[in-house]
TORPA-4810 file (N, C-alpha, C, O; in nm, 3 decimals):
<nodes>
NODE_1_0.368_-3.183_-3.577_0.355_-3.043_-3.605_0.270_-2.977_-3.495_0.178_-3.045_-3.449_X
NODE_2_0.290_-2.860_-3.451_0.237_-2.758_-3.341_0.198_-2.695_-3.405_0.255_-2.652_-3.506_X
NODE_3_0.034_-2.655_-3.349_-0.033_-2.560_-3.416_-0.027_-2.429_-3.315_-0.055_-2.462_-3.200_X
NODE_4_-0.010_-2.354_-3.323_-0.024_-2.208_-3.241_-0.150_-2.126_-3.309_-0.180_-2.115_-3.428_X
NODE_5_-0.212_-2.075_-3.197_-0.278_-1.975_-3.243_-0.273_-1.848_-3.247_-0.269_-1.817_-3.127_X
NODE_6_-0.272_-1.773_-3.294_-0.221_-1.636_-3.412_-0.250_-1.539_-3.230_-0.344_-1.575_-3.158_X
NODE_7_-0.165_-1.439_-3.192_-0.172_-1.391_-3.110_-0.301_-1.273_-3.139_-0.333_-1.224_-3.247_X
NODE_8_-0.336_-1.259_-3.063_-0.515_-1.189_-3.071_-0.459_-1.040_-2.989_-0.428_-1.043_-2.870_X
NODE_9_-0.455_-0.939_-3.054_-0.455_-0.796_-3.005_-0.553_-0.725_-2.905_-0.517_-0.651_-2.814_X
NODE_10_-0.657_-0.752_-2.930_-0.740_-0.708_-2.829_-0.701_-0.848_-2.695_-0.794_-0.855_-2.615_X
NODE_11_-0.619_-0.921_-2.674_-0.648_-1.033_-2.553_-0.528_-0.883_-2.501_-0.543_-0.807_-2.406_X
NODE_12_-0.425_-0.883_-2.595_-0.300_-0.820_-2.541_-0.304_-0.696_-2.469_-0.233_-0.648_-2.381_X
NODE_13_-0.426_-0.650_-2.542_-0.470_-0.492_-2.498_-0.565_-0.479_-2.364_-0.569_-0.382_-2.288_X
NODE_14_-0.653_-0.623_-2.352_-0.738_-0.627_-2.238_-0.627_-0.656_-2.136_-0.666_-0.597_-2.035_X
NODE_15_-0.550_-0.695_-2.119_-0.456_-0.763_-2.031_-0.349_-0.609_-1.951_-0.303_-0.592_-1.838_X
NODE_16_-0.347_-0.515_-2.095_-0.234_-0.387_-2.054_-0.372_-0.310_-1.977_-0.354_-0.279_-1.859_X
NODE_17_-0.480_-0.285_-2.025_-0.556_-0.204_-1.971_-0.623_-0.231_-1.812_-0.684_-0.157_-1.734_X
NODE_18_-0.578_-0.379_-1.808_-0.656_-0.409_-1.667_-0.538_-0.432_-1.610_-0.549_-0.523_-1.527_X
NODE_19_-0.409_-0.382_-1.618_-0.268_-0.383_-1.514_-0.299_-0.336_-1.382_-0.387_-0.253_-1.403_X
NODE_20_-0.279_-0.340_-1.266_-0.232_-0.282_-1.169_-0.090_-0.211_-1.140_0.019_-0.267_-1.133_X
NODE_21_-0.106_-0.128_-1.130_-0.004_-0.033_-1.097_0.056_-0.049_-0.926_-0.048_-0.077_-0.867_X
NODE_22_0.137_-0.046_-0.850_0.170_-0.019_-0.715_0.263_0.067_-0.671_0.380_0.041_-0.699_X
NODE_23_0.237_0.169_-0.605_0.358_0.252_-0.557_0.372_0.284_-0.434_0.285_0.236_-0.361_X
NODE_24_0.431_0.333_-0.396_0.498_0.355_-0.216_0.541_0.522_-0.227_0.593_0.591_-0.314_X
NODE_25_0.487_0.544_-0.082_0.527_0.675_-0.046_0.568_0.653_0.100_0.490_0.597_0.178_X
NODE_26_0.669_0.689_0.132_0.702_0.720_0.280_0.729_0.849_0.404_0.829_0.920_0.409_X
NODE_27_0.661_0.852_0.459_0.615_0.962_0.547_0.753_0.921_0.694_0.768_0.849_0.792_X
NODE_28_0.816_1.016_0.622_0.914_0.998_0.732_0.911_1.145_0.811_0.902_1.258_0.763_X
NODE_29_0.921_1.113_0.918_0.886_1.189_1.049_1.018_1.207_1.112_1.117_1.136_1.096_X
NODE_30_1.004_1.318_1.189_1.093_1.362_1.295_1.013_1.398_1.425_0.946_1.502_1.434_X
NODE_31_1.024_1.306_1.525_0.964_1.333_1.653_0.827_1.387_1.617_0.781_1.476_1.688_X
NODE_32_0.739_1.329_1.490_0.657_1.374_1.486_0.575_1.538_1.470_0.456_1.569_1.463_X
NODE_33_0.695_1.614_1.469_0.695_1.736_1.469_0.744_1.816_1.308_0.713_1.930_1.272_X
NODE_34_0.809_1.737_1.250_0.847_1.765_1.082_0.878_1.618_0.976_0.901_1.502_1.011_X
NODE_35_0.871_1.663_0.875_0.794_1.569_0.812_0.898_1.594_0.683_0.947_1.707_0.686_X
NODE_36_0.939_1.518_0.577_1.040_1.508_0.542_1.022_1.528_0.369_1.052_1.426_0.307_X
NODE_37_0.976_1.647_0.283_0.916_1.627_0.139_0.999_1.639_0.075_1.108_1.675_0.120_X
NODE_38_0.973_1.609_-0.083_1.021_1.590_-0.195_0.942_1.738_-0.305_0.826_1.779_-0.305_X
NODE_39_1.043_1.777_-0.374_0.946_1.835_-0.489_1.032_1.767_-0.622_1.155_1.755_-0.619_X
NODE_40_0.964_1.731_-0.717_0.994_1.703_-0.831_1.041_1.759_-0.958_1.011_1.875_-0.987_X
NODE_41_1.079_1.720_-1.000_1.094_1.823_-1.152_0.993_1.776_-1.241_0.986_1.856_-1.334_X
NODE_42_0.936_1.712_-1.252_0.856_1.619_-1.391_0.666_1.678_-1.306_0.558_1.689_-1.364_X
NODE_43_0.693_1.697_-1.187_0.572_1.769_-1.159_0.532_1.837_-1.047_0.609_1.823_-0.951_X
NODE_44_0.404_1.929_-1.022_0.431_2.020_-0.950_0.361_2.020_-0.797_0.246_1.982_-0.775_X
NODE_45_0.454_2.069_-0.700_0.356_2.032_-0.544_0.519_1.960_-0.459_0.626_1.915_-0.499_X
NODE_46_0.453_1.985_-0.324_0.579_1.897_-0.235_0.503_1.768_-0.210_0.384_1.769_-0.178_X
NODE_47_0.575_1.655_-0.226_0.518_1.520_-0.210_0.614_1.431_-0.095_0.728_1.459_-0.057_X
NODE_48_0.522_1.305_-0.052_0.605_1.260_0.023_0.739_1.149_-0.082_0.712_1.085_-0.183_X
NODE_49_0.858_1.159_-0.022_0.958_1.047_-0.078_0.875_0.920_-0.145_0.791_0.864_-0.074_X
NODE_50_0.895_0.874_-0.281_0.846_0.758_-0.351_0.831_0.712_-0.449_0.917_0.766_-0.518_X
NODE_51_0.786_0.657_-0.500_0.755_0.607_-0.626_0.707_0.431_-0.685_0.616_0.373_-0.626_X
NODE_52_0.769_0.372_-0.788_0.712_0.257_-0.822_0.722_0.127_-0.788_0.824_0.085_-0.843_X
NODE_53_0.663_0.031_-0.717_0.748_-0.076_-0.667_0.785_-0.163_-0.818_0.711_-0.204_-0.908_X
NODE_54_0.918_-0.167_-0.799_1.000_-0.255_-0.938_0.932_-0.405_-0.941_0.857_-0.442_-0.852_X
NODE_55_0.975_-0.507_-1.079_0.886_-0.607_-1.041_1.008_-0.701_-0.973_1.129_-0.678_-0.966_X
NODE_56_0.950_-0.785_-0.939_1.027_-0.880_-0.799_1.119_-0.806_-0.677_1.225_-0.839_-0.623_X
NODE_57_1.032_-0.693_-0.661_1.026_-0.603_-0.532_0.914_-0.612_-0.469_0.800_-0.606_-0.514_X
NODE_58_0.968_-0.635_-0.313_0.849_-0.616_-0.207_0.813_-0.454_-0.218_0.881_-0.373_-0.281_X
NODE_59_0.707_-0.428_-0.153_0.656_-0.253_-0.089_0.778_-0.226_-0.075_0.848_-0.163_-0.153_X
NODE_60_0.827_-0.306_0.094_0.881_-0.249_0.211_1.048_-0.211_0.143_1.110_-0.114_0.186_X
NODE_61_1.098_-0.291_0.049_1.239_-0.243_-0.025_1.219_-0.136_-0.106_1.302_-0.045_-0.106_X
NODE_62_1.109_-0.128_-0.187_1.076_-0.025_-0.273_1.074_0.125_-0.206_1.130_0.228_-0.244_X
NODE_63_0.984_0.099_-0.088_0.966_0.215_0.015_1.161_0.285_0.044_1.207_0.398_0.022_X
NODE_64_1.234_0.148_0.104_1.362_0.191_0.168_1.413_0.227_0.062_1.463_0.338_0.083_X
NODE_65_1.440_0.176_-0.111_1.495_0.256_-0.171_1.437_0.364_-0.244_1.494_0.418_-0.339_X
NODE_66_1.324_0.397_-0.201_1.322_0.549_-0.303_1.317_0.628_-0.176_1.279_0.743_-0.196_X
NODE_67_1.338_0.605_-0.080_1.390_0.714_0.074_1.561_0.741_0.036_1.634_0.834_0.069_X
NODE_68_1.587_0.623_-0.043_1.761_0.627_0.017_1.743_0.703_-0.134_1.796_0.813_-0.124_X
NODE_69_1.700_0.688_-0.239_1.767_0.753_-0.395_1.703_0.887_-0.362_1.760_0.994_-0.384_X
NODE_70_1.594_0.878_-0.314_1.536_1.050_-0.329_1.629_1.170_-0.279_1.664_1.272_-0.337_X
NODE_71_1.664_1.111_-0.117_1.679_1.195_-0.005_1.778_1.188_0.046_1.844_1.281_0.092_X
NODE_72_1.813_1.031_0.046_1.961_0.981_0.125_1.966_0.974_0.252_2.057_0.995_0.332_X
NODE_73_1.800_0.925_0.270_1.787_0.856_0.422_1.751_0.725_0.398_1.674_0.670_0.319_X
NODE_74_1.836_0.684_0.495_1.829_0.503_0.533_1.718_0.461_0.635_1.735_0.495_0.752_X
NODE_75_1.630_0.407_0.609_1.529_0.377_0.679_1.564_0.250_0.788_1.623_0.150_0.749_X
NODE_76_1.531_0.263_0.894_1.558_0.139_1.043_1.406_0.062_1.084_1.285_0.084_1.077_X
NODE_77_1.497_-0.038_1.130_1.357_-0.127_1.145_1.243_-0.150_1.049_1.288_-0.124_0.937_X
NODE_78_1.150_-0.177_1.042_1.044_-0.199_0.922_0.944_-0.077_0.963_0.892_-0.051_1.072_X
NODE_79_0.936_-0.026_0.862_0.852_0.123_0.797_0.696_0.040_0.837_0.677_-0.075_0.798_X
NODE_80_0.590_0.117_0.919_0.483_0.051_0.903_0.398_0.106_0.796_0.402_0.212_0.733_X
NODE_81_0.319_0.003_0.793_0.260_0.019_0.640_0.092_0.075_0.713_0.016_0.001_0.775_X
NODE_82_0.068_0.229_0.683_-0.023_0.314_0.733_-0.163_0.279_0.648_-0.275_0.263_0.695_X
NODE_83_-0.129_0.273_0.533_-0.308_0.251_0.424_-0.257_0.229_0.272_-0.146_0.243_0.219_X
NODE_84_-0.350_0.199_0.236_-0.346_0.136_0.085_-0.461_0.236_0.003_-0.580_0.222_0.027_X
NODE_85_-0.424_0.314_-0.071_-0.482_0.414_-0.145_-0.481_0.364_-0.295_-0.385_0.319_-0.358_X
NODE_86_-0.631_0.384_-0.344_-0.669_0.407_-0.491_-0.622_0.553_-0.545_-0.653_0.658_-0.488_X
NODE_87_-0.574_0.548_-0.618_-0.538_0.689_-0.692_-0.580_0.691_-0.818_-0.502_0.670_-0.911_X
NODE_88_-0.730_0.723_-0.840_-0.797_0.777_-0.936_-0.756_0.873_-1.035_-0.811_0.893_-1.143_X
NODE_89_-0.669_0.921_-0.994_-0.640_1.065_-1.044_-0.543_1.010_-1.189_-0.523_1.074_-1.292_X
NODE_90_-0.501_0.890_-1.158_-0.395_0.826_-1.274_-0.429_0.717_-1.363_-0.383_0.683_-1.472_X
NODE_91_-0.522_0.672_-1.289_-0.575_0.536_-1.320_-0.660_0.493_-1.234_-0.657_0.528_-1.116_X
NODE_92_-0.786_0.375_-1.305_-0.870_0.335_-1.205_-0.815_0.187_-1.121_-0.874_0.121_-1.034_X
NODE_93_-0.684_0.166_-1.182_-0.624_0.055_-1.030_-0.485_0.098_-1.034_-0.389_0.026_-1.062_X
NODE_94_-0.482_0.226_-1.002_-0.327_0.273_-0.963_-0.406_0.254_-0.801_-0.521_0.273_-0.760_X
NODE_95_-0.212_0.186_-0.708_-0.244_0.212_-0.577_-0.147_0.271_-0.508_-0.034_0.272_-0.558_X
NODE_96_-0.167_0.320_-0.405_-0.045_0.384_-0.321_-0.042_0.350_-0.216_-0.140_0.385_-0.152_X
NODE_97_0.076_0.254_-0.128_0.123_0.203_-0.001_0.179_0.301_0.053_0.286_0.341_0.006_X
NODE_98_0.109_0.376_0.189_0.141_0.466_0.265_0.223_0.394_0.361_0.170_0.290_0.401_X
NODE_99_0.347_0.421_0.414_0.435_0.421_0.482_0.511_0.484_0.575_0.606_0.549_0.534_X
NODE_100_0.479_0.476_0.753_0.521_0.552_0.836_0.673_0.565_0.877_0.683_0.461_0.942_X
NODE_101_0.800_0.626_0.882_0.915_0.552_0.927_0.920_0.695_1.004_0.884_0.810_0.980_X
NODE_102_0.986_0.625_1.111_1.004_0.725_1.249_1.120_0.680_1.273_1.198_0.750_1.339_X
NODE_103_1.154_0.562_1.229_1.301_0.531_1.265_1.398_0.518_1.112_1.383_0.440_1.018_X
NODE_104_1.497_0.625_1.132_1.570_0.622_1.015_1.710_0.732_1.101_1.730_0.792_1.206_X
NODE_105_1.800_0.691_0.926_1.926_0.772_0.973_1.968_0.833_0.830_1.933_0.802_0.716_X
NODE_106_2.059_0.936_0.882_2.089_0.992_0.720_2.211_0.914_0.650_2.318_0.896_0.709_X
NODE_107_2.189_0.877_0.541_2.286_0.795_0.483_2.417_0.918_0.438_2.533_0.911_0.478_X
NODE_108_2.365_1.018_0.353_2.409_1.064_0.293_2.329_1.234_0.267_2.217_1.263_0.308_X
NODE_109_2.418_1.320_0.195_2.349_1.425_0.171_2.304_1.416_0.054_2.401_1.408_-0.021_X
NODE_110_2.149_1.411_-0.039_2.070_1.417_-0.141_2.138_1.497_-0.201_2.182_1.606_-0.166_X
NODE_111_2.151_1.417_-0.335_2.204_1.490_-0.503_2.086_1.584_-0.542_2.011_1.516_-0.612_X
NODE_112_2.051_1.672_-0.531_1.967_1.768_-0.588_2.035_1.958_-0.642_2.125_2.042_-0.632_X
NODE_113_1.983_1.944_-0.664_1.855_1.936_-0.813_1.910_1.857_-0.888_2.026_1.878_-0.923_X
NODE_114_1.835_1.736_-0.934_1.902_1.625_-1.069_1.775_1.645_-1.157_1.698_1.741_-1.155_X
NODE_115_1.766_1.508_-1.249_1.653_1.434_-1.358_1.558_1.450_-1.260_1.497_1.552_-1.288_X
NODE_116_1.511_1.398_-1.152_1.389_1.360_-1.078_1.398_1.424_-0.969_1.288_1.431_-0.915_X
NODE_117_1.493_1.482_-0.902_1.443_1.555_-0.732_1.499_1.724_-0.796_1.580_1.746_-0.886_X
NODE_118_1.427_1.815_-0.717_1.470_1.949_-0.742_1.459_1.986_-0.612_1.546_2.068_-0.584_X
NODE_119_1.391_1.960_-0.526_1.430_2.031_-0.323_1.354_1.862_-0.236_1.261_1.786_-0.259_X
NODE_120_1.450_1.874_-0.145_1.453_1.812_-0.062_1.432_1.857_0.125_1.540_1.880_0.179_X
NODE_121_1.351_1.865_0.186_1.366_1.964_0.302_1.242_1.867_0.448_1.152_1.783_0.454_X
NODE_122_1.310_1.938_0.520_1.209_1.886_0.620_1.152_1.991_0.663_1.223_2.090_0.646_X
NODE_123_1.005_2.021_0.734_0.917_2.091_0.745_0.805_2.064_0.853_0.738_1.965_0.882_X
NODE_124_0.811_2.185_0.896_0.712_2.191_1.018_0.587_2.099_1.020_0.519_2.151_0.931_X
NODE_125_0.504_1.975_1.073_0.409_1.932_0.956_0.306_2.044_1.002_0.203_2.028_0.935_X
NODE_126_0.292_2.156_1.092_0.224_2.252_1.077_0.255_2.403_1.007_0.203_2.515_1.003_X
NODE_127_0.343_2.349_0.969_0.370_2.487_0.872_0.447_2.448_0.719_0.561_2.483_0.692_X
NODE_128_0.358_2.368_0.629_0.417_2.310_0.538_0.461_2.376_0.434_0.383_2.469_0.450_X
NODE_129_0.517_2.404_0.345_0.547_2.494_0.248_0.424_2.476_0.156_0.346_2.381_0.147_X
NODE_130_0.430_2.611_0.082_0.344_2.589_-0.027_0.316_2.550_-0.145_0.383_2.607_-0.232_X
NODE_131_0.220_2.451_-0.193_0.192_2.398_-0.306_0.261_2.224_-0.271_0.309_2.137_-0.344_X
NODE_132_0.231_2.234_-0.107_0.208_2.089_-0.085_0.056_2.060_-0.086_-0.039_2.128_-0.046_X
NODE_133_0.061_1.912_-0.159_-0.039_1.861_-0.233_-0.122_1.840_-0.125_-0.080_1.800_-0.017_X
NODE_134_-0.270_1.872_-0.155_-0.364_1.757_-0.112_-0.366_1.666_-0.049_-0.405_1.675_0.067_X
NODE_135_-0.320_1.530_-0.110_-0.296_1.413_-0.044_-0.178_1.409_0.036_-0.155_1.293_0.067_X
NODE_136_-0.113_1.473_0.072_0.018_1.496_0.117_-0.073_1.540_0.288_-0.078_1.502_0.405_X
NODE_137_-0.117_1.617_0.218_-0.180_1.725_0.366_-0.300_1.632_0.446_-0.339_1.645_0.562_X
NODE_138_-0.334_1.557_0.367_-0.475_1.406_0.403_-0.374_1.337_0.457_-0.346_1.361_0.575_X
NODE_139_-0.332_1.279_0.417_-0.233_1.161_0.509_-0.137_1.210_0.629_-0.105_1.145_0.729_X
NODE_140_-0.099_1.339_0.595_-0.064_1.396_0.748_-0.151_1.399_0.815_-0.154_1.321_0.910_X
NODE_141_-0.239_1.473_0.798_-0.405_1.480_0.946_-0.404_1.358_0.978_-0.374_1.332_1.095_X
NODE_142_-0.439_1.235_0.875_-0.480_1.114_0.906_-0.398_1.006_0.997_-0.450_0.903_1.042_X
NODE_143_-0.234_1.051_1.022_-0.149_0.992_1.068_-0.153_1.098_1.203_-0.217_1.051_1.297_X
NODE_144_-0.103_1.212_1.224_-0.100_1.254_1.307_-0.220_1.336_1.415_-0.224_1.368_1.534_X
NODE_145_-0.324_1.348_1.278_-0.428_1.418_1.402_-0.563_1.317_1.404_-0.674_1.361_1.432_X
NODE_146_-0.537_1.182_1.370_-0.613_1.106_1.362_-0.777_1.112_1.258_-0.880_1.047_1.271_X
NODE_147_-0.740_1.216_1.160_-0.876_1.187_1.112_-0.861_1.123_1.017_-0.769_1.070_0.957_X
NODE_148_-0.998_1.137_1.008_-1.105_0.951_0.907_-0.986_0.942_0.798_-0.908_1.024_0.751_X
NODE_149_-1.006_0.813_0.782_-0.899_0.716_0.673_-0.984_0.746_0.583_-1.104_0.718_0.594_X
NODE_150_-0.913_0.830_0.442_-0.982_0.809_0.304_-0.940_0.671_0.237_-0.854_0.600_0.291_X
NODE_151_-0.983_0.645_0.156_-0.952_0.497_0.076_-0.897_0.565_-0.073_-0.821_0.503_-0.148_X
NODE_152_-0.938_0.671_-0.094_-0.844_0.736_-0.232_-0.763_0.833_-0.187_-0.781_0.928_-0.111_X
NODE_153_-0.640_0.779_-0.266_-0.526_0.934_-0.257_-0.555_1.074_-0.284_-0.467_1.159_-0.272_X
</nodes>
């Protein structure tokens, strides 16, 4: 006879509460001169292309497919991986894998407005539209005009 012991709720609950989260954003560029955003329907601001890495997904696939579902760009060569961000704002171990791709091609023209994308556009990165986010506007300086690396999104 096997004895089991009675599953314990608080082990189950310490275990959901101390998850890590991981997500990917990719900063895809044009000659460095425009910069490639997303706006959402589920929330508000222009963001870069991204979202959750699935489980038994690397970053770097996660990155290429939420470029190709968002936007319907195919990403070339390997996307470098720019910084690793805490995002407080969601959670205290949500993270975000910043991702540079300079080399890409258009697969296709983006289904928008759907469930999850409502504009899709590329943009001056000095003349960004408005009610691009914060961190959107930090990781541009930080990639292109070289200032200080934050460690939170």
């Amino acid at each position: 006879m096997r004895f089991r012991l009675p599953i314990r709720p608080y082990l189950v609950l310490a275990r959901f509460r101390r998850a890590l989260t991981l997500g990917v954003r990719a900063v895809i560029l044009e000659d460095d001169r425009r910069v490639l955003l997303v706006r959402h329907s589920y929330v508000d601001g222009w963001h870069f292309p991204g979202g959750a890495v699935e489980p038994r997904e690397t970053a770097i696939e996660a990155v290429t497919r939420e470029a190709d579902e968002e936007t319907g760009i195919g990403l070339d060569g390997s996307p470098e991986l720019f910084g690793l961000y805490l995002n407080r704002r969601y959670s205290q171990r949500d993270h975000v894998a910043v991702f540079v791709c300079r080399q890409w091609h258009k697969l296709r023209e983006p289904k928008v407005p759907n469930l999850e994308i409502s504009e899709v556009g590329f943009f001056p990165v000095d003349a960004l539209p408005a009610g691009t986010t914060g961190p959107t506007q930090r990781r541009l300086a930080e990639i292109l005009h070289g200032e200080t690396r934050s460690a939170d999104w």
